[in-house]
C-alpha positions as CSV (number, residue, x, y, z in Angstrom):
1,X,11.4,3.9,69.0
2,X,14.3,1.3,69.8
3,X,13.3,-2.1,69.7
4,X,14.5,-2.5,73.1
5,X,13.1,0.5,74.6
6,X,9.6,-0.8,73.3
7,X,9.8,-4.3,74.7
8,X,10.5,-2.6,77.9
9,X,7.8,-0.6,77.8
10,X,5.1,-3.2,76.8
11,X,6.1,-5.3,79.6
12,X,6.2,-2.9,82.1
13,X,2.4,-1.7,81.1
14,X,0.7,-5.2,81.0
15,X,-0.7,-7.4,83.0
16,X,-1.8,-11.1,82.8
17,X,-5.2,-11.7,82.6
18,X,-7.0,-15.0,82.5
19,X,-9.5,-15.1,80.1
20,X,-12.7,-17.8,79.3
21,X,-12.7,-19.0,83.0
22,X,-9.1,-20.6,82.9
23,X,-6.5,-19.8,85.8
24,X,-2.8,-18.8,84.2
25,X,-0.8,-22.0,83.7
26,X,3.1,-21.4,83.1
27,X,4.2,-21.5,79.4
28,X,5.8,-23.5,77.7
29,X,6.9,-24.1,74.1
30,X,4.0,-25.2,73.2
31,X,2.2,-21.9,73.8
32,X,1.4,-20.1,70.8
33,X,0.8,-16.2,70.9
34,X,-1.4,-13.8,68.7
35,X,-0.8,-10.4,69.0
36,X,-4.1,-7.8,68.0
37,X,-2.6,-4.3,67.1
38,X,-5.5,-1.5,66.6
39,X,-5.8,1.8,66.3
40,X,-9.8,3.9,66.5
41,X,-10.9,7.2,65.5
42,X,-7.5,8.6,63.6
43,X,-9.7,11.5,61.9
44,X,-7.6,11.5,58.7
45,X,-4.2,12.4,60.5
46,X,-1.8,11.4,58.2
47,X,1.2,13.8,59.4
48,X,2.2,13.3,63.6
49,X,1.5,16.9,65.8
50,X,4.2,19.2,65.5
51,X,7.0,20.2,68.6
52,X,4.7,22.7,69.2
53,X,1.6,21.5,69.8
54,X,0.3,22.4,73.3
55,X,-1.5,18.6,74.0
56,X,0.1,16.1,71.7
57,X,3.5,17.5,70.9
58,X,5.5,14.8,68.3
59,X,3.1,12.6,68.6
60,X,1.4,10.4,66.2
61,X,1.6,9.9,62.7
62,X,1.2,7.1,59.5
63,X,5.3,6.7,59.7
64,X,5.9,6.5,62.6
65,X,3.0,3.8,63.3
66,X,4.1,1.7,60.2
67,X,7.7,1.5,61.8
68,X,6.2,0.6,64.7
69,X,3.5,-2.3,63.3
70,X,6.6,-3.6,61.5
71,X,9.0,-3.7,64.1
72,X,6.0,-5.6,66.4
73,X,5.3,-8.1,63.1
74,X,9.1,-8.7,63.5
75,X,9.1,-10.3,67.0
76,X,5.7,-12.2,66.1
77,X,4.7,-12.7,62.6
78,X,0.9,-14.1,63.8
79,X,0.0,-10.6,64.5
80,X,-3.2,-8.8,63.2
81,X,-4.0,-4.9,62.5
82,X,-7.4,-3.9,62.7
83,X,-9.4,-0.5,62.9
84,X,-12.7,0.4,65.2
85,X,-13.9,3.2,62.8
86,X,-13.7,7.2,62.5
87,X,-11.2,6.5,59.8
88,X,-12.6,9.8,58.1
89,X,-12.5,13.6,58.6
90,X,-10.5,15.7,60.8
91,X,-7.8,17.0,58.0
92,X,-7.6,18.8,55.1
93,X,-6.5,15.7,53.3
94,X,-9.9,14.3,53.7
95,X,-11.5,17.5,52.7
96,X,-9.3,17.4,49.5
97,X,-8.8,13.5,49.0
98,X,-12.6,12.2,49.8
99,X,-10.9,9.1,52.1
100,X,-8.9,7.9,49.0
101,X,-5.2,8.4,51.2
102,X,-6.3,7.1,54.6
103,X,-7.3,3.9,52.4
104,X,-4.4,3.4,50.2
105,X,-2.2,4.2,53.6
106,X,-4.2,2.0,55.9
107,X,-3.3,-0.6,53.0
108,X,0.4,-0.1,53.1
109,X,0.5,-1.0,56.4
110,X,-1.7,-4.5,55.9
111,X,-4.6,-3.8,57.9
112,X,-6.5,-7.0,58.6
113,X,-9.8,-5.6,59.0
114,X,-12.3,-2.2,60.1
115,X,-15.3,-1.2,60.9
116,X,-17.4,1.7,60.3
117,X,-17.8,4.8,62.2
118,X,-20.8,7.7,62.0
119,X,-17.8,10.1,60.3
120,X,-17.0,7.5,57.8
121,X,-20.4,8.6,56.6
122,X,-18.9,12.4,56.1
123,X,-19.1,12.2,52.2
124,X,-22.1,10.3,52.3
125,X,-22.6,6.7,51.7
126,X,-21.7,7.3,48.1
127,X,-18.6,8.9,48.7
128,X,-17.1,5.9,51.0
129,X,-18.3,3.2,48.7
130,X,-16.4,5.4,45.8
131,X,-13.2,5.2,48.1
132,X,-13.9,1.4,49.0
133,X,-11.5,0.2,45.7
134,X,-8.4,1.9,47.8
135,X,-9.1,-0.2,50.1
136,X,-7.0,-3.6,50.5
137,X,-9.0,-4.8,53.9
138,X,-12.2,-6.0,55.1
139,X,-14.8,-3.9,56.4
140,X,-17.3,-6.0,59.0
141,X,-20.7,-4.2,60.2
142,X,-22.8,-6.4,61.3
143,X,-25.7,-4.1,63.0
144,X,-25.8,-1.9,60.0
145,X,-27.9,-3.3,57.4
146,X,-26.9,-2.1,54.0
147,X,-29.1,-4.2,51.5
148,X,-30.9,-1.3,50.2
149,X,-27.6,0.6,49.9
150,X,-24.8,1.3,47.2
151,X,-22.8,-1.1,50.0
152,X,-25.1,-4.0,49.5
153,X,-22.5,-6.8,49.7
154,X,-19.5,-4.7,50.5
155,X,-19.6,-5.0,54.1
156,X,-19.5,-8.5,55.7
157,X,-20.8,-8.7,59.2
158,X,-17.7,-11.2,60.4
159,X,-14.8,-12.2,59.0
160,X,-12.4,-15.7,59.8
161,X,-8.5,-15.1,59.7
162,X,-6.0,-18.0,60.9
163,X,-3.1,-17.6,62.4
164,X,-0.8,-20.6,63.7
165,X,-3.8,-23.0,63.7
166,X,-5.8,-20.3,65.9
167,X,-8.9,-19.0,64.6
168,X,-9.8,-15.4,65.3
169,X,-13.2,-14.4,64.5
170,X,-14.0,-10.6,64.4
171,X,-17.6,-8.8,64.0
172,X,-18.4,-4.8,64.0
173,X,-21.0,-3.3,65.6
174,X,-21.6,0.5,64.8
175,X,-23.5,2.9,66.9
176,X,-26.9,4.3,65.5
177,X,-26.5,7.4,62.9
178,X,-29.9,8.4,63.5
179,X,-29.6,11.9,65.5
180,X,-26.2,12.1,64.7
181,X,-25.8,12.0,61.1
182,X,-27.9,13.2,58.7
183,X,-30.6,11.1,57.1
184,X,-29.8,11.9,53.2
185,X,-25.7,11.1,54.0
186,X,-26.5,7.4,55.5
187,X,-30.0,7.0,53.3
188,X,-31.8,3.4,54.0
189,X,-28.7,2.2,55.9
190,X,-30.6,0.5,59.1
191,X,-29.7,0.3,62.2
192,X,-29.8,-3.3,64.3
193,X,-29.9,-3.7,68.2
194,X,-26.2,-4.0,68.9
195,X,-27.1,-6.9,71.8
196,X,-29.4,-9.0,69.7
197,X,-27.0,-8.8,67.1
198,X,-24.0,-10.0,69.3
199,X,-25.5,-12.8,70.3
200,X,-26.2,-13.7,66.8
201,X,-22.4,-13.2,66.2
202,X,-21.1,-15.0,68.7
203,X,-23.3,-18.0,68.8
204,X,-21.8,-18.0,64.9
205,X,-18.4,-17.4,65.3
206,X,-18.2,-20.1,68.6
207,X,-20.6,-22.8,68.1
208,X,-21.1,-23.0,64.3
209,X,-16.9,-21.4,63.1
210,X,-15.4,-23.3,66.5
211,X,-13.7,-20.0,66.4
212,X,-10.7,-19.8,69.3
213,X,-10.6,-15.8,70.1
214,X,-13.8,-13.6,69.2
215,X,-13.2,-10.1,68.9
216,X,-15.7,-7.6,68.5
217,X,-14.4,-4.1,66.6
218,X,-17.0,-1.4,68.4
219,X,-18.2,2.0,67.1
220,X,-20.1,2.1,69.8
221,X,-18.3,4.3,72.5
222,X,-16.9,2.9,75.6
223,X,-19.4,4.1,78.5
224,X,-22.3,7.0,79.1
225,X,-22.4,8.0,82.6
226,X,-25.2,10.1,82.3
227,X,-27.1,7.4,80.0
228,X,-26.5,4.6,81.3
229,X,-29.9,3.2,79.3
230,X,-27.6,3.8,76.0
231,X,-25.1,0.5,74.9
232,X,-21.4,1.4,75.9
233,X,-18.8,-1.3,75.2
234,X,-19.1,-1.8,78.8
235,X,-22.6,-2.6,78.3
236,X,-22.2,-4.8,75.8
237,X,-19.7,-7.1,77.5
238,X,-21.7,-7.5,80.7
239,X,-24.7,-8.5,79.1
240,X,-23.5,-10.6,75.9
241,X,-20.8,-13.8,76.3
242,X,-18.0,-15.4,74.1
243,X,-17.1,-11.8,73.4
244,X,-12.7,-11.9,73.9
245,X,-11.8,-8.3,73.3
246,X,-14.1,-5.1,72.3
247,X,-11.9,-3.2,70.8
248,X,-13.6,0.4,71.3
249,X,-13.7,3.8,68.9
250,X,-16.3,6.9,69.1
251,X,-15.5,8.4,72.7
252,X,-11.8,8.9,72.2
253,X,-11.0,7.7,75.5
254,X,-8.1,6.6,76.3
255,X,-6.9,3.4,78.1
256,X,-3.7,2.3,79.2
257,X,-4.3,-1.5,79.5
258,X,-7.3,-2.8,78.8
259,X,-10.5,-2.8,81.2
260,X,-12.0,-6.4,82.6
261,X,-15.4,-7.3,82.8
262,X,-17.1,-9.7,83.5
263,X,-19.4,-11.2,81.4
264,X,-23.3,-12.7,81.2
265,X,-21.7,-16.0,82.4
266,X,-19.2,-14.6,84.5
267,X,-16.0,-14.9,82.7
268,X,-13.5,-11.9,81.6
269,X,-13.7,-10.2,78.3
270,X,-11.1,-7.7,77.4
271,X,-12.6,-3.7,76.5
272,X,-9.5,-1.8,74.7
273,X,-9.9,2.0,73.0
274,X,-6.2,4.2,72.6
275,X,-8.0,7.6,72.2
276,X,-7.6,9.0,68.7
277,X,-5.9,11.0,66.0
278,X,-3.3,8.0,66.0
279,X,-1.3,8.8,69.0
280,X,-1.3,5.5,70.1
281,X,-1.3,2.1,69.4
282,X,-3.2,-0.7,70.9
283,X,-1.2,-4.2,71.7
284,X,-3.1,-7.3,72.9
285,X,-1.1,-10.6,72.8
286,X,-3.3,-13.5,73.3
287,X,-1.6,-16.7,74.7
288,X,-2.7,-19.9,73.9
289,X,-1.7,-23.3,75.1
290,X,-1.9,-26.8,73.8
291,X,-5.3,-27.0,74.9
292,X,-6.2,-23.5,73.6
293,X,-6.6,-22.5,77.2
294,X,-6.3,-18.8,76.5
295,X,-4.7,-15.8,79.1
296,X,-3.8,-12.0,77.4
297,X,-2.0,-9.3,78.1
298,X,-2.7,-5.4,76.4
299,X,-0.9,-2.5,76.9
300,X,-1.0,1.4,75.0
301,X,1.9,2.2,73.2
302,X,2.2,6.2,72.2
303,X,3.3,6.8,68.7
């Protein structure tokens, strides 16, 4: 894609939105910007769909995303990659490589940090703790407790990056394997409440890590219609606060900005999810300015 053309196309796809209770002010040099690429739910594609694919024709691809991330890295150097899970099966190459390419890929391209989806667990816990030395990122779960697990101390439940004096702090939340993936590949992994556990999170992150954006990578899926009892990402940022951005895996669903809702107290958080297989790309650029007031604008970019 030409740098031009892409600019053109991010722009045209976002919108402002004001975020923490702030109204927009007008920018000035001051401003600083942090700009959140993601990706959820690539199911070990590695090559893009061929021409003749009937739904996703040319599309996707570990390439043509890394030209992409670095072109994007270009215009803003305080820019973050991070993953919502589901980073396993779907190809032959996992069936042949265990996870061991997805890794040493996903580490070419500087991902920041992941989280852990139920298909990560495809090989058992065993085999993704055996691919975790490929791995040149952070994982963060912090409603899966592992400390009677082979990933006892592998996993961190948040994790602190800085970029231009602005402090991100991101936390996972995975969705319960119990009925969904079997017992022996996940063994005494357990499972937390997702909302208890957010509140623990963020009262961390904000009030003890005076951290400036919180962002929350979900496994969770981003909404049940038909159980609306079950916790969504939607869910989750209505009834939790100091949440940012949720940025979404598990459903596959795809957005083409990012959804608004409101909060426990009121204020807008930011829910993202681009689908799956790699398609797209997710772009959130966070504005902040000398007050670290903050605004943001997201937008889908197709590979």
């Amino acid at each position: 894609m030409k740098r031009r053309d892409f600019i053109h196309q991010t722009s045209a796809a976002s919108a402002l939105i004001g975020l923490g209770g702030f109204g927009l002010s007008s920018f000035s040099s001051a401003t600083k910007k942090i700009t959140i690429l993601h990706t959820n739910d690539v199911h070990s594609h590695i090559d893009p769909f061929g021409p003749e694919d009937g739904r996703n024709p040319n599309q996707g691809g570990v390439a043509r995303r890394a030209s992409l991330i670095e072109s994007i890295r270009a215009e803003n150097p305080n820019t973050l990659l991070m993953d919502a899970g589901d980073i396993f099966q779907g190809t032959p190459y996992f069936n042949y490589y265990g996870g061991e390419l997805e890794f040493k890929l996903m580490s070419m391209l500087k991902y920041d940090v992941a989280t852990i989806g139920n298909h990560d667990f495809d090989n058992g816990i065993d085999g993704l703790y055996a691919q975790l030395p490929h791995a040149k990122f952070d994982f963060v779960s912090s409603n899966y407790d592992f400390s009677n697990t082979i990933m006892d101390s592998h996993v961190k439940p948040y994790r602190i990056i800085e970029k231009d004096g602005i402090k991100v702090g991101v936390f996972g939340l995975g969705i319960e394997l119990y009925g969904l993936v079997d017992e022996n590949m996940y063994k005494e992994t357990k499972y937390l409440d997702p909302i208890e556990t957010t509140q623990e999170m963020t009262r961390i992150l904000k009030q003890q890590e005076h951290c400036d954006l919180v962002i929350c990578l979900s496994h969770l899926g981003y909404k049940y219609s038909r159980l609306p009892e079950k916790i969504s990402d939607l869910s989750l940022a209505e009834k939790t606060k100091d949440i940012d951005l949720i940025i979404g895996g598990h459903t596959h669903t795809f957005l083409k900005k990012p959804t608004i809702i409101k909060n426990a107290e009121g204020k807008n958080t930011l829910v993202n999810q681009v689908g799956c297989y790699g398609i797209n790309l997710g772009k959130i650029d966070f504005y902040f300015d000398a007050n670290k007031n903050k605004s943001a604008e997201g937008t889908s970019i197709i590979v």
